[in-house]
Backbone and ligand atoms as CSV (ligand in chain L), in Angstrom:
chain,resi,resn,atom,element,x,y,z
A,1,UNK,N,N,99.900,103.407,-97.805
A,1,UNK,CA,C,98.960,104.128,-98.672
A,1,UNK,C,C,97.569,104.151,-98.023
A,2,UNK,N,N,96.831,105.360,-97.992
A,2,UNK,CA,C,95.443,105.565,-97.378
A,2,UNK,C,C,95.037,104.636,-97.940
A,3,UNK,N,N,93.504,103.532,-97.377
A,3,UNK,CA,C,92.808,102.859,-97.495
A,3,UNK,C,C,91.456,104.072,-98.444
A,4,UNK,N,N,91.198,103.614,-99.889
A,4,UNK,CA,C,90.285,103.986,-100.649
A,4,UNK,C,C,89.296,103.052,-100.933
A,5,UNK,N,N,87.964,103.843,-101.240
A,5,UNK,CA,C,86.873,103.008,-101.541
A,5,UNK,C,C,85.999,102.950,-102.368
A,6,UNK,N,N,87.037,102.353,-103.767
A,6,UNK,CA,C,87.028,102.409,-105.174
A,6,UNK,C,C,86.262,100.772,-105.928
A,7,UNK,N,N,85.311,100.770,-106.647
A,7,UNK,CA,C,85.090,99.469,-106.592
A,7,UNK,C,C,85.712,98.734,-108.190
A,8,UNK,N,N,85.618,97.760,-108.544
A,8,UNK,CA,C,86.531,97.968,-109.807
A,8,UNK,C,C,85.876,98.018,-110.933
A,9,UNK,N,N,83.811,98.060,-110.573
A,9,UNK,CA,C,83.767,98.322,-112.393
A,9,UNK,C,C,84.312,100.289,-112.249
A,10,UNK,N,N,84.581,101.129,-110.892
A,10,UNK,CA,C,85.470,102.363,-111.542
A,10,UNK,C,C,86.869,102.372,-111.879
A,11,UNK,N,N,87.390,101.186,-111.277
A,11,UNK,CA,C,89.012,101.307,-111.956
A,11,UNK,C,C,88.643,100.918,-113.731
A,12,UNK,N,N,87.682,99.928,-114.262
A,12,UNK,CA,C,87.777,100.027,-115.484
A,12,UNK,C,C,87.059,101.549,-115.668
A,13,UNK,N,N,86.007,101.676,-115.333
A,13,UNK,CA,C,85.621,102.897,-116.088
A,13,UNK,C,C,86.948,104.294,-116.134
A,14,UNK,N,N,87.008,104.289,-115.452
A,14,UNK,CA,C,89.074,105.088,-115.452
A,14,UNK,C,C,89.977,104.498,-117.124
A,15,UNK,N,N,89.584,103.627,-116.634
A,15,UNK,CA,C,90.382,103.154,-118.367
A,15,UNK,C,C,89.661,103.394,-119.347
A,16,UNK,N,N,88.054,103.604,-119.528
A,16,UNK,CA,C,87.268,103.558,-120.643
A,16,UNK,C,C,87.220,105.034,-120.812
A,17,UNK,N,N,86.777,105.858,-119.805
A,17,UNK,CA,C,86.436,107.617,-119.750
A,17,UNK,C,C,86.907,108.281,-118.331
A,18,UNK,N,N,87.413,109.027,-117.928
A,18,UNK,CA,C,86.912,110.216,-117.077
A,18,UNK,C,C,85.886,110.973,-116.886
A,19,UNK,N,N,85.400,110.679,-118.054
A,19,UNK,CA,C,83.603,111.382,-117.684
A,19,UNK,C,C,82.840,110.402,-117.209
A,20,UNK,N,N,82.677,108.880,-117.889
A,20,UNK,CA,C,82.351,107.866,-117.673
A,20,UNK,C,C,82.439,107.523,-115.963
A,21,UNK,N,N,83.627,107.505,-115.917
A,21,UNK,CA,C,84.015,107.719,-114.526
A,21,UNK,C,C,83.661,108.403,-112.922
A,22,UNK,N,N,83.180,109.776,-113.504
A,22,UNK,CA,C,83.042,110.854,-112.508
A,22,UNK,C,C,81.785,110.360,-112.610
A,23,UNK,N,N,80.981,110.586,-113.829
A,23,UNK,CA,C,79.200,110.421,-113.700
A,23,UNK,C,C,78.323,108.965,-112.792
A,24,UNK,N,N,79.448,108.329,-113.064
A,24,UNK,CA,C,79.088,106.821,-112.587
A,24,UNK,C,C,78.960,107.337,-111.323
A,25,UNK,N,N,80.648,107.690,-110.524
A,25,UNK,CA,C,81.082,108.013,-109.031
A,25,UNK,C,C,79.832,109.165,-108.364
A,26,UNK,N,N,79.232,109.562,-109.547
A,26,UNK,CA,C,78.317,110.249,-108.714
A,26,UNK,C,C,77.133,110.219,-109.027
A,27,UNK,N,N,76.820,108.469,-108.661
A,27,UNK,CA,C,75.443,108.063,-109.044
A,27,UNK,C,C,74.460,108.973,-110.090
A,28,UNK,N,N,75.055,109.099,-111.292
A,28,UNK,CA,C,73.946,109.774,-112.273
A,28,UNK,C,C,74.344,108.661,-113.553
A,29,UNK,N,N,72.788,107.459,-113.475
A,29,UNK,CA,C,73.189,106.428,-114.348
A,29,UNK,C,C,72.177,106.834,-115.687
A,30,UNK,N,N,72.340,106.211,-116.127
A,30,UNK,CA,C,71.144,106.225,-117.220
A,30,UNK,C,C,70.731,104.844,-117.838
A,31,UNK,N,N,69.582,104.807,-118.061
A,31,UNK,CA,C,68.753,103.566,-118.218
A,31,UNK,C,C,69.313,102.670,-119.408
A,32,UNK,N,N,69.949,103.077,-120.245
A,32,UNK,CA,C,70.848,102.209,-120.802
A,32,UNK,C,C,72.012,101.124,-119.902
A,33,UNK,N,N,72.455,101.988,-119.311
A,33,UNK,CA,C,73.517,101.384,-118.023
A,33,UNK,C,C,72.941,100.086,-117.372
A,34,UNK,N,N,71.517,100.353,-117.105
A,34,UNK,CA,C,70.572,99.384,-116.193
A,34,UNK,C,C,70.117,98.463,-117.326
A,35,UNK,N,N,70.086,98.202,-118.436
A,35,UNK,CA,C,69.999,97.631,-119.355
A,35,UNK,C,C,71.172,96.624,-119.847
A,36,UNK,N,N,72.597,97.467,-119.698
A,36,UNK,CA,C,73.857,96.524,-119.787
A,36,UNK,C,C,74.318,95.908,-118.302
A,37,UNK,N,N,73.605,96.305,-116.829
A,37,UNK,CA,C,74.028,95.510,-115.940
A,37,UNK,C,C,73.418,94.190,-116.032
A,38,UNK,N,N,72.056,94.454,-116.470
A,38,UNK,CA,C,71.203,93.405,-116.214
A,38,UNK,C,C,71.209,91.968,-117.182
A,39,UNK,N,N,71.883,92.235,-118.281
A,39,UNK,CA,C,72.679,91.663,-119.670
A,39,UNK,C,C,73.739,91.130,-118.983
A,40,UNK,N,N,74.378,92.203,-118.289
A,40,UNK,CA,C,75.828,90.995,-117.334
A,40,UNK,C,C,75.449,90.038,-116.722
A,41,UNK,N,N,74.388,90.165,-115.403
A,41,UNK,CA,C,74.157,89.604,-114.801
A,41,UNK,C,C,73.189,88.159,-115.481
A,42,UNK,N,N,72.634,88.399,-116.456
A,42,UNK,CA,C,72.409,87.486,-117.239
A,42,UNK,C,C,73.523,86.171,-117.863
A,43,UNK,N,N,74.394,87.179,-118.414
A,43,UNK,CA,C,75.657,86.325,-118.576
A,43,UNK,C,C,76.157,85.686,-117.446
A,44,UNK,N,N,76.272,86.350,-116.371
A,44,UNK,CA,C,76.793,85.410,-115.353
A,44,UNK,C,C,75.939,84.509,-114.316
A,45,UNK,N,N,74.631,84.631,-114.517
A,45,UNK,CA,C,74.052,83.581,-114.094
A,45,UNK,C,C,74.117,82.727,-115.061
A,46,UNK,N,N,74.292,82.868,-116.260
A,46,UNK,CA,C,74.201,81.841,-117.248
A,46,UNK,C,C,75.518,80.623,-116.979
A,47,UNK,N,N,76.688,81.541,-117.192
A,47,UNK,CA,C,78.091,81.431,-116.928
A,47,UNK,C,C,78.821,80.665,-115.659
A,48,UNK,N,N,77.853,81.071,-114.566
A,48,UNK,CA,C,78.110,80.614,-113.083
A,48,UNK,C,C,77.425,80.166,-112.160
A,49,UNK,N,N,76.735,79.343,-112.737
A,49,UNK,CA,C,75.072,78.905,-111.931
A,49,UNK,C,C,75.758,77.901,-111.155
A,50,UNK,N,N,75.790,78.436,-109.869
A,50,UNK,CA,C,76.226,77.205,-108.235
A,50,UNK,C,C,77.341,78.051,-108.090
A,51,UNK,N,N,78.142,78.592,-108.468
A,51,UNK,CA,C,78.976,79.890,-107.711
A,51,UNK,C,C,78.474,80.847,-106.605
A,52,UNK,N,N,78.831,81.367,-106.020
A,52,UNK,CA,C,78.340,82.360,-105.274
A,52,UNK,C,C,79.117,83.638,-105.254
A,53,UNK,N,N,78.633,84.728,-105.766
A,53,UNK,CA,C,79.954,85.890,-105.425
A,53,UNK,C,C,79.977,86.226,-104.125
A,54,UNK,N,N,81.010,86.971,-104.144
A,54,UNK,CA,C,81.286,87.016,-102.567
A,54,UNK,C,C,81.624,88.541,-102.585
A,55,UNK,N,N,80.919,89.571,-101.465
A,55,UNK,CA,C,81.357,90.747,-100.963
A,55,UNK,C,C,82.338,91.104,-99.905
A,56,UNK,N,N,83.529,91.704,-100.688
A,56,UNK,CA,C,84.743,92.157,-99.818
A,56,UNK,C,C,84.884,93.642,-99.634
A,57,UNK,N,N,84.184,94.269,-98.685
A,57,UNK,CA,C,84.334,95.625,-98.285
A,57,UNK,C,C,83.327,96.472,-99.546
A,58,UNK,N,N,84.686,96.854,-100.576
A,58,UNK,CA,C,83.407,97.819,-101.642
A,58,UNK,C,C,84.216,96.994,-103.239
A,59,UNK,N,N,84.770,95.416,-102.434
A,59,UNK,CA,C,84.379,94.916,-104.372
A,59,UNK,C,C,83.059,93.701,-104.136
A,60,UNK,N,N,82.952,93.283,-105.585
A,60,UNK,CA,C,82.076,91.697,-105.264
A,60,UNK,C,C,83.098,90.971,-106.614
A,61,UNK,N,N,83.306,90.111,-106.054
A,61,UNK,CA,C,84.045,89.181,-107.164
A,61,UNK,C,C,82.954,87.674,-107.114
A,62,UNK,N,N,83.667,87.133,-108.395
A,62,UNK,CA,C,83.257,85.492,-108.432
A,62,UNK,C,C,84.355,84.889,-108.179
A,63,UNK,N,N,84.321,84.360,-107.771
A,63,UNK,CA,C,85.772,83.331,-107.163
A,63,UNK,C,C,85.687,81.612,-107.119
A,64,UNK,N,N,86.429,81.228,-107.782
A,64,UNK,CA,C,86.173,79.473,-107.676
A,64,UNK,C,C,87.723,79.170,-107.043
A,65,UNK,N,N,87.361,78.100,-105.740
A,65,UNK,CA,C,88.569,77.728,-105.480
A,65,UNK,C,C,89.351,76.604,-106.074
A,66,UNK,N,N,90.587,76.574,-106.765
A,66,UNK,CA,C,91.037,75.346,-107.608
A,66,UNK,C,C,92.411,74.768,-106.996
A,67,UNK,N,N,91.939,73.830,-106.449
A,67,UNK,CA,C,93.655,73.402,-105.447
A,67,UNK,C,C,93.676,75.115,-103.992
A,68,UNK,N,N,95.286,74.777,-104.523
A,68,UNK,CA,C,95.577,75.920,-103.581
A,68,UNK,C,C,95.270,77.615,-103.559
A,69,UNK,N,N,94.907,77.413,-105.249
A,69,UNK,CA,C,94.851,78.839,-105.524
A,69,UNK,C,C,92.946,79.166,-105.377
A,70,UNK,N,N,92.968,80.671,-105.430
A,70,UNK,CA,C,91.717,81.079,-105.745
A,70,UNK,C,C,92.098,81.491,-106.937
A,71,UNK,N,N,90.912,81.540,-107.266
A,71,UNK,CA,C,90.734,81.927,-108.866
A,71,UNK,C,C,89.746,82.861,-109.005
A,72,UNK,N,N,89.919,84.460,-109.275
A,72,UNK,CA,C,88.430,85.780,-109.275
A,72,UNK,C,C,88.390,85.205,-110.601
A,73,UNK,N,N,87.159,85.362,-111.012
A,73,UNK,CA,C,86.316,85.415,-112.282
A,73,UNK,C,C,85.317,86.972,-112.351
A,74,UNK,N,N,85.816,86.876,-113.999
A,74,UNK,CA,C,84.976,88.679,-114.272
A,74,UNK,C,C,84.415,87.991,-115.602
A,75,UNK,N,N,83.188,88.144,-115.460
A,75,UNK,CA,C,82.682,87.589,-117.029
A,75,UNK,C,C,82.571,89.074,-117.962
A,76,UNK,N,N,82.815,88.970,-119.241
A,76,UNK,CA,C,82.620,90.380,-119.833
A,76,UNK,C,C,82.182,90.034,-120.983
A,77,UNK,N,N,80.954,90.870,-121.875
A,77,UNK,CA,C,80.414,90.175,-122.754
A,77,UNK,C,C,81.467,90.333,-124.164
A,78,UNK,N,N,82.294,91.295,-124.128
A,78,UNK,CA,C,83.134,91.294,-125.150
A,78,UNK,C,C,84.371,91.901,-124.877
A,79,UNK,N,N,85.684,91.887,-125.994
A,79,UNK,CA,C,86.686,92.062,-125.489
A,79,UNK,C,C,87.371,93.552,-125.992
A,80,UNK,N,N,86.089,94.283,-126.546
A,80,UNK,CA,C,86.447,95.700,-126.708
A,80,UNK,C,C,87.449,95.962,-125.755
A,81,UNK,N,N,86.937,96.224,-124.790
A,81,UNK,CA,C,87.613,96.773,-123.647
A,81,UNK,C,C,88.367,96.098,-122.508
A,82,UNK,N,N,89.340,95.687,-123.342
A,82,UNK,CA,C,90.084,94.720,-123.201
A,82,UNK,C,C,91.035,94.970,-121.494
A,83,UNK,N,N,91.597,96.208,-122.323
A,83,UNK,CA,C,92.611,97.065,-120.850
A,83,UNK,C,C,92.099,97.081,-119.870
A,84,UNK,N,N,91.081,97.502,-119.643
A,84,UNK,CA,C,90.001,98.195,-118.718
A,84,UNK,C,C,89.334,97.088,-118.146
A,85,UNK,N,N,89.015,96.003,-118.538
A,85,UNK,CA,C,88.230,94.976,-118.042
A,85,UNK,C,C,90.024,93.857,-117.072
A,86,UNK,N,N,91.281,93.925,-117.984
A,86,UNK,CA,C,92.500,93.504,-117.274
A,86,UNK,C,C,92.631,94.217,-116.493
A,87,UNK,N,N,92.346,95.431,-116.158
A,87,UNK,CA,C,93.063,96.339,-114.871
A,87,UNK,C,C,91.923,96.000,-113.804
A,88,UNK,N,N,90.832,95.927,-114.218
A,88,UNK,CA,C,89.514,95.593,-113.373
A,88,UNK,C,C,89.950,94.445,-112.428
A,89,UNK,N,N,90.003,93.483,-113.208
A,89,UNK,CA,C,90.115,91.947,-112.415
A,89,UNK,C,C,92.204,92.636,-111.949
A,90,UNK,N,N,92.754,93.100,-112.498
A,90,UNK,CA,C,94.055,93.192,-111.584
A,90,UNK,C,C,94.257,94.109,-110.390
A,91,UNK,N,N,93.129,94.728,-110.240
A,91,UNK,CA,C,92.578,95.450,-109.241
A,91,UNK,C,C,92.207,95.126,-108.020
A,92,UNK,N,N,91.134,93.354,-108.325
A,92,UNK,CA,C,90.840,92.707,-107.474
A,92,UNK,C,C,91.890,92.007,-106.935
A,93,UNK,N,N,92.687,91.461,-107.705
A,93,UNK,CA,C,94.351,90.857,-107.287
A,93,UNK,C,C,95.162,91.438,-105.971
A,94,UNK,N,N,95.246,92.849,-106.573
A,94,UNK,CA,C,95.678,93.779,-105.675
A,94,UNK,C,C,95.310,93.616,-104.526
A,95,UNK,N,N,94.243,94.034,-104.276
A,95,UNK,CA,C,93.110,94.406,-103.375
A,95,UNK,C,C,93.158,92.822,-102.320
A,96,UNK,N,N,92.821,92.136,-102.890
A,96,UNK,CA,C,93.010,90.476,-101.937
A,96,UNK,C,C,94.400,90.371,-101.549
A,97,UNK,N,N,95.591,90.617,-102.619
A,97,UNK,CA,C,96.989,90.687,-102.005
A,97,UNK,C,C,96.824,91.652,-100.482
A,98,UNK,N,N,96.783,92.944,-100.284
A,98,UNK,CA,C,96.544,93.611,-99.885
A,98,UNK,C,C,95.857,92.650,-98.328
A,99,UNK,N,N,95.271,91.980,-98.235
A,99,UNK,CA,C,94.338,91.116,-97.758
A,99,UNK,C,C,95.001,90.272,-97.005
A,100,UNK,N,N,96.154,89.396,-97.718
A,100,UNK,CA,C,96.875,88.378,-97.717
A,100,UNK,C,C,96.293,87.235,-98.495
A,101,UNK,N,N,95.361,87.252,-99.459
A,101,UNK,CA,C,95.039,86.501,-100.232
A,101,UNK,C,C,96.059,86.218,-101.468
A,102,UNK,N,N,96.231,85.164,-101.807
A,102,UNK,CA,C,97.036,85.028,-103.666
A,102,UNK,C,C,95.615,84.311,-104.103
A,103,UNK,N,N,95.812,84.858,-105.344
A,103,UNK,CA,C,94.904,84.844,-106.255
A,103,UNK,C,C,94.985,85.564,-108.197
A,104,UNK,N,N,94.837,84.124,-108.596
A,104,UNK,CA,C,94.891,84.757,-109.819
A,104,UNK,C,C,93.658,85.072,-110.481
A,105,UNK,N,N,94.004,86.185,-111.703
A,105,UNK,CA,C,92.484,86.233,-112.489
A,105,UNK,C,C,91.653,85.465,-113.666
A,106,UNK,N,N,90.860,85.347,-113.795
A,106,UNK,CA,C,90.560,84.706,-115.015
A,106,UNK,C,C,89.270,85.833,-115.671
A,107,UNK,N,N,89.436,86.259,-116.705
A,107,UNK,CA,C,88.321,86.876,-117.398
A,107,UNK,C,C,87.499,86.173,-118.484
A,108,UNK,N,N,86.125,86.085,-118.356
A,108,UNK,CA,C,85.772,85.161,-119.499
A,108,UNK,C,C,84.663,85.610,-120.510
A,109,UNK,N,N,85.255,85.390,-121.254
A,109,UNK,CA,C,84.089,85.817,-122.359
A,109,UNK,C,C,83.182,84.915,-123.091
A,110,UNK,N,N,82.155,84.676,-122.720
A,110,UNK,CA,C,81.374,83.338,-122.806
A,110,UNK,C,C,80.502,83.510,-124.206
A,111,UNK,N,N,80.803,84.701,-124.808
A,111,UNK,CA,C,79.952,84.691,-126.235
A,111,UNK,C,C,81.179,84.125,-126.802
A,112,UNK,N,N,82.155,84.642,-126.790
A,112,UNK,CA,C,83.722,84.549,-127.779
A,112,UNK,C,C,84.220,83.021,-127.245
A,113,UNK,N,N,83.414,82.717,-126.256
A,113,UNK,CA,C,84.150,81.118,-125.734
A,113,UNK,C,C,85.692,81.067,-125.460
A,114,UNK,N,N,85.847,82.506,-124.936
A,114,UNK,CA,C,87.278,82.643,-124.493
A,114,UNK,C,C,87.335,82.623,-123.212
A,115,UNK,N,N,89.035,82.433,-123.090
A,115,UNK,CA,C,89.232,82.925,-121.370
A,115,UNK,C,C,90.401,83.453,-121.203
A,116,UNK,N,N,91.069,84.274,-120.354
A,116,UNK,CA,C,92.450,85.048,-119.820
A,116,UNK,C,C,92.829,85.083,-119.017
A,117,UNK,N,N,93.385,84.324,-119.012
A,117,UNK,CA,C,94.425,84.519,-117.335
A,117,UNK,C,C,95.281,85.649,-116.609
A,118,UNK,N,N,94.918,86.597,-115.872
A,118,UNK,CA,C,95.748,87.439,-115.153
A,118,UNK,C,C,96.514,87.539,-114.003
A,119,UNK,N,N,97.600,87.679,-114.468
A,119,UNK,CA,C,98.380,88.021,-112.886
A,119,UNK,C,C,98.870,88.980,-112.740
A,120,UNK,N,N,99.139,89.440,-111.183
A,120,UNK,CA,C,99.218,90.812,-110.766
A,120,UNK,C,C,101.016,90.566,-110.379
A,121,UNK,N,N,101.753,91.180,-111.130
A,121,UNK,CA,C,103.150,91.699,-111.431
A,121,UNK,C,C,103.446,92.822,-110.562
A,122,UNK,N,N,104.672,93.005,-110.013
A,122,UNK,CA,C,104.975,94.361,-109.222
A,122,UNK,C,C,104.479,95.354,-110.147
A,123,UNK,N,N,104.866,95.259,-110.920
A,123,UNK,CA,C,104.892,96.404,-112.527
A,123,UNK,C,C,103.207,96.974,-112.243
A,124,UNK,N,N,102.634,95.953,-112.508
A,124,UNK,CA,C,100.760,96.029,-112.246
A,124,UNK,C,C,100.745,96.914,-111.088
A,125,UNK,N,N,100.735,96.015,-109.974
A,125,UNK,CA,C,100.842,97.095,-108.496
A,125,UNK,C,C,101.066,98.614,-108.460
A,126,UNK,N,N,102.207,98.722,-108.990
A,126,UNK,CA,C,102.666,100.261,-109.386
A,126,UNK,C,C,101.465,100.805,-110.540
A,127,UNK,N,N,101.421,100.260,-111.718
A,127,UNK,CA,C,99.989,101.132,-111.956
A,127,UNK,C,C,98.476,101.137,-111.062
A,128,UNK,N,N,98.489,100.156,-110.384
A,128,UNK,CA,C,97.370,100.035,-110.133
A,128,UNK,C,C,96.984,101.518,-108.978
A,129,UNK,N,N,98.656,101.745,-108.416
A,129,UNK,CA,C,98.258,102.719,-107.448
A,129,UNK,C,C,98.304,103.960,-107.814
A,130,UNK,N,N,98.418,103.940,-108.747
A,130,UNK,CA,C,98.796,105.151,-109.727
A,130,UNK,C,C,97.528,105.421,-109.864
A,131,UNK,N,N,96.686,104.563,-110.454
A,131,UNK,CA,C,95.404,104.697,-110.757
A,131,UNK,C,C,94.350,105.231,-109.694
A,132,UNK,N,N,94.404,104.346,-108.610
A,132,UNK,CA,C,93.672,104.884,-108.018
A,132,UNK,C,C,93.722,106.708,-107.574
A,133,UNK,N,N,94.963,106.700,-107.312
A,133,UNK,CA,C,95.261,108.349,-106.382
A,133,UNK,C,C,94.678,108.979,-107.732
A,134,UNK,N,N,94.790,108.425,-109.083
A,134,UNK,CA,C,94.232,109.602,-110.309
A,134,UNK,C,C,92.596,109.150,-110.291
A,135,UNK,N,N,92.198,108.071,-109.490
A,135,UNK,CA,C,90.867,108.233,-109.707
A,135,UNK,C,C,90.104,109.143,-108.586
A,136,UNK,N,N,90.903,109.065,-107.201
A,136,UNK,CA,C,90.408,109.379,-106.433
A,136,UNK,C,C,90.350,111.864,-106.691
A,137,UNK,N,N,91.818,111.474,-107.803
A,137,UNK,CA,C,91.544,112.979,-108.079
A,137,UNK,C,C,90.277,113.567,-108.938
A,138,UNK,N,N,90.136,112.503,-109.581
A,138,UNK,CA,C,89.239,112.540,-110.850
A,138,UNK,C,C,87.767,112.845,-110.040
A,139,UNK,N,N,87.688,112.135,-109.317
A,139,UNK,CA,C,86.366,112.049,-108.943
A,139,UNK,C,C,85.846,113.225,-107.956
A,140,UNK,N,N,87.077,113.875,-107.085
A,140,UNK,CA,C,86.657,114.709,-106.237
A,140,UNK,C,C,86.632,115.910,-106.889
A,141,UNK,N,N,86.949,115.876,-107.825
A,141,UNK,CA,C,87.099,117.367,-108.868
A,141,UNK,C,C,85.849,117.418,-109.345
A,142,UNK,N,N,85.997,118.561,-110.169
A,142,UNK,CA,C,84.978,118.760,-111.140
A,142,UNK,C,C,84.437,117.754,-112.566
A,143,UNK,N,N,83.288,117.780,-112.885
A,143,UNK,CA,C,83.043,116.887,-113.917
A,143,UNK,C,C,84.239,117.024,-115.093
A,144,UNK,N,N,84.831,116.408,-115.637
A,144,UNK,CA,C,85.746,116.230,-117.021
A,144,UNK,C,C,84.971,116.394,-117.890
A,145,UNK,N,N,85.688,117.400,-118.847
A,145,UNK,CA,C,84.791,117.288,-120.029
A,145,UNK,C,C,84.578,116.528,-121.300
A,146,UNK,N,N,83.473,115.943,-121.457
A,146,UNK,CA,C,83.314,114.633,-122.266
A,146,UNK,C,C,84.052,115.162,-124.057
A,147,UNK,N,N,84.988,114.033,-123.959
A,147,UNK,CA,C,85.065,114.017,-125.638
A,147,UNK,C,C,84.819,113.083,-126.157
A,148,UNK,N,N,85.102,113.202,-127.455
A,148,UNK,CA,C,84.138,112.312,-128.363
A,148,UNK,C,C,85.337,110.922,-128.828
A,149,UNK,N,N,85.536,109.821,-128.692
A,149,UNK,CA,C,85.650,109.071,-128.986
A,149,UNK,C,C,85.070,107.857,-129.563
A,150,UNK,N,N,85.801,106.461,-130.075
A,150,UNK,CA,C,85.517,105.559,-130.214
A,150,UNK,C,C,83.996,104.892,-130.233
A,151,UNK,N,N,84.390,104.504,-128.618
A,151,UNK,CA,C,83.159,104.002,-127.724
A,151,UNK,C,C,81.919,104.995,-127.491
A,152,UNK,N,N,82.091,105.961,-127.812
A,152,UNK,CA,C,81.271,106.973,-127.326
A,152,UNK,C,C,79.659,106.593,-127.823
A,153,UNK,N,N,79.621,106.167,-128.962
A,153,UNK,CA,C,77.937,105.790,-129.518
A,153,UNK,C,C,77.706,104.675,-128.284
A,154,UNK,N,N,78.400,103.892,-128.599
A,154,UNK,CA,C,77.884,102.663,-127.303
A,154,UNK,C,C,77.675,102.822,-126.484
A,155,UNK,N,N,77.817,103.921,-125.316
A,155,UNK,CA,C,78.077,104.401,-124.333
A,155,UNK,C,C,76.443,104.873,-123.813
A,156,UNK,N,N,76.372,104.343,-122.338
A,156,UNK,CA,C,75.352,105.326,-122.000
A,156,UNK,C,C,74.955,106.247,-121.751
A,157,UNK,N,N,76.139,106.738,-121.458
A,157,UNK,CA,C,75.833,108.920,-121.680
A,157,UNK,C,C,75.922,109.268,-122.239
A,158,UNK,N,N,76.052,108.511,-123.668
A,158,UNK,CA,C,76.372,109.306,-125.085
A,158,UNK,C,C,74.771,110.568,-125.181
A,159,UNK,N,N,73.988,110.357,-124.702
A,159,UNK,CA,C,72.902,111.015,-124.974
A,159,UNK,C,C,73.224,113.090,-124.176
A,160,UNK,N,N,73.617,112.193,-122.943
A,160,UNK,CA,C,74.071,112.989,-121.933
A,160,UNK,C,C,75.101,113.896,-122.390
A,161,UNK,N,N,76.212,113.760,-122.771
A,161,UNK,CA,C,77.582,114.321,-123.331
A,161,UNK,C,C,77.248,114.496,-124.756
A,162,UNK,N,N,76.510,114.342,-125.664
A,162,UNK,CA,C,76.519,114.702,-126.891
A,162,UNK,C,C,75.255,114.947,-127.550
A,163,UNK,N,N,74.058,115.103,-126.453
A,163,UNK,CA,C,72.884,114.921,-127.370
A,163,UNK,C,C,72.248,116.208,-128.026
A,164,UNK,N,N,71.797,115.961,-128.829
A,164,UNK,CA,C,71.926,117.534,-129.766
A,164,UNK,C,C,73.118,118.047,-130.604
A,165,UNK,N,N,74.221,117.747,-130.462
A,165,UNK,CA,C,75.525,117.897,-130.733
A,165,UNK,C,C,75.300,117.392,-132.562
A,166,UNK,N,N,76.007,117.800,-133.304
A,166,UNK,CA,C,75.724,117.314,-134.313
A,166,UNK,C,C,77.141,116.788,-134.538
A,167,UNK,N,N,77.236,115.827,-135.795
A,167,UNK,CA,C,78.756,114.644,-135.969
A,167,UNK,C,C,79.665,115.654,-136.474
A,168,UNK,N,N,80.777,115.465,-135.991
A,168,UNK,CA,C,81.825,116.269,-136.769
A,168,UNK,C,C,81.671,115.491,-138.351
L,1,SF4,S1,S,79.749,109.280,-124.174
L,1,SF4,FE1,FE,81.976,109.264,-124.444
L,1,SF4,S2,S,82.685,111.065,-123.302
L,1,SF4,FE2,FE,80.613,110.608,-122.573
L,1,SF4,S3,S,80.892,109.314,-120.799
L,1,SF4,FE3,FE,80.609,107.970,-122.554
L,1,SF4,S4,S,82.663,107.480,-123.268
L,1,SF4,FE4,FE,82.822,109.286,-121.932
């Protein structure tokens, strides 16, 4: 399979939107966005103070080594987006397999005082590549057109994709 250079907050955004997705992939953020990175990164200095993340090509993971295994860490402030944040960290799995790394995931949610363990299954693998070739279509195409869902108020392009728009 061609070598792609996908990083994984777009494999979640693939799970959250296609618009979400494309707008990100083509650097048009909005200051809300820079508002929820900087809230992450808060959490995870909070979360991981003496860790170091580490840059692999076009991901950055947190990684603690425990015994034999590595262990990626994805801190997420909540578990809305539950799928999307599991395909994220099973992405990185991939991606280090790929590597010759084993490695399992752990996702943590440090408001909810939770944690999740992920592992990457053949089954996973097969979506995961699925995903990408549909992200890599997604993105070289034309913008998708935004609909209105769920998440959509929370969202930082909600302004972008709906502003003026009045509520159904
Ligand atoms: S506002 Fe909704 S449609 Fe627009 S990018 Fe966000 S999630 Fe997608």
């Amino acid at each position: 399979m061609e070598e792609m250079h996908i990083t994984g907050v777009k494999v979640a955004y693939y799970y959250i939107c296609p618009t979400k997705l494309w707008l990100f992939s083509h650097d048009i953020t909005m200051e809300k966005e820079s508002e929820l990175v900087s809230l992450g990164k808060l959490l995870h200095e909070t979360a991981y103070r003496g860790h170091r993340e580490v840059q692999i090509e076009d991901i950055a993971i947190d990684f603690v080594r425990r015994g034999e295994k590595i262990e990626v860490h994805e801190i997420k402030k909540s578990r809305k987006m539950e799928k999307a944040h599991r395909m994220q960290v099973l992405y990185y799995l991939y991606y280090l397999k790929k590597r010759g790394i084993d490695a399992i995931g752990v996702i943590d949610y440090p408001k909810a005082r939770r944690r999740e363990y992920v592992h990457l299954t053949q089954e996973d693998e097969s979506e995961i590549e699925a995903a990408l070739s549909d992200i890599e279509r997604i993105v070289k195409g034309p913008m998708p057109l935004p609909k209105r869902k769920g998440i959509c108020k929370k969202c930082a392009y909600y302004e972008f994709c709906f502003g003026g728009e009045d509520e159904e």
